[in-house]
C-alpha positions in Angstrom: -6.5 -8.3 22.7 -5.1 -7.7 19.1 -5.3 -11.4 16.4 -2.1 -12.5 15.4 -2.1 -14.9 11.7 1.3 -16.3 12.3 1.9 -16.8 8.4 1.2 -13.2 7.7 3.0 -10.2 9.3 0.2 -8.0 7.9 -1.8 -8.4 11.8 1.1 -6.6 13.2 -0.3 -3.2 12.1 -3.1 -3.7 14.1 -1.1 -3.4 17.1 1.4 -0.7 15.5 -1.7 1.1 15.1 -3.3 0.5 18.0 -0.6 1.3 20.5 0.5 4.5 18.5 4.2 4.8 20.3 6.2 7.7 19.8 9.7 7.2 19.1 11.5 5.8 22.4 8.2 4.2 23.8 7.4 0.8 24.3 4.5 -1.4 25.5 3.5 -4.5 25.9 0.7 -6.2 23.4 -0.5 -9.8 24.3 -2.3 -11.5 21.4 -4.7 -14.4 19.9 -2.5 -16.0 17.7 -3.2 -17.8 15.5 -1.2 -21.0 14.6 -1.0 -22.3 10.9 -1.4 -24.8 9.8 -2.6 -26.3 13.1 -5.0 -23.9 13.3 -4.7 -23.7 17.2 -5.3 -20.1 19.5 -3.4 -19.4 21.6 -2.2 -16.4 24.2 1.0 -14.6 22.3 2.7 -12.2 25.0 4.4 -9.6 22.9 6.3 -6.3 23.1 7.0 -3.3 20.8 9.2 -0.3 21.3 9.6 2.0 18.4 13.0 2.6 17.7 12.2 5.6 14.8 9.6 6.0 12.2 10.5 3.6 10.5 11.6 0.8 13.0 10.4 -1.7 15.9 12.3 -3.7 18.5 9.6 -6.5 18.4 9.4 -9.4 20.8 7.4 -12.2 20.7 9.6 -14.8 23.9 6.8 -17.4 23.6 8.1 -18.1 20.1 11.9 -17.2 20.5 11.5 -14.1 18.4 13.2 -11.0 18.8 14.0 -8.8 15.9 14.4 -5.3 14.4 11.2 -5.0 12.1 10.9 -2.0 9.4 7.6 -0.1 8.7 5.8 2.0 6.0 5.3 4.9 7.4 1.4 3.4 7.0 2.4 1.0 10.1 2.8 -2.2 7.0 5.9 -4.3 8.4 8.0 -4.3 5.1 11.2 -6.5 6.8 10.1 -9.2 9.2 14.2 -10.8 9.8 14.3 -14.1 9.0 10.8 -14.4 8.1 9.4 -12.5 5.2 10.2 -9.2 3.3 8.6 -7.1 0.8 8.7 -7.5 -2.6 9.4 -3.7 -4.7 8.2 -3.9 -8.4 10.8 -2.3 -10.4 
């Protein structure tokens, strides 16, 4: 079981890593997560499908959260909707 930080979207590699999905493929990948600032574990029941290199259809139905998040091609989320996005120096 992978750790989730729920106020970082950096832990989401380790199950992009992890599961290594081709394009088209999808599994499911139940977590610790980590609440903050409650600091409280609990199970997370998630699911990734990789949409393209570049993208996830990521679910997370404990928390109501279903979105389309980007990747590096590293496996670093870069566009977590609603949430967070990368900063690009210019």
């Amino acid at each position: 079981m992978d750790l989730d930080l729920n106020f970082t979207p950096a832990t989401n590699l380790i199950a992009i890593r992890r599961l290594a999905l081709n394009t088209g493929e999808a599994a499911d990948a139940p977590a610790a997560w980590l609440d903050f600032p409650e600091m409280r574990l609990a199970k997370l029941a998630q699911r990734y499908e990789r949409l393209s290199v570049e993208q996830y259809r990521y679910q997370a139905p404990g928390v109501h959260y279903a979105e389309i998040l980007d990747v590096s091609g590293a496996g670093f989320v870069t566009r977590y909707p609603g949430l967070w996005e990368m900063e690009t120096l210019q």
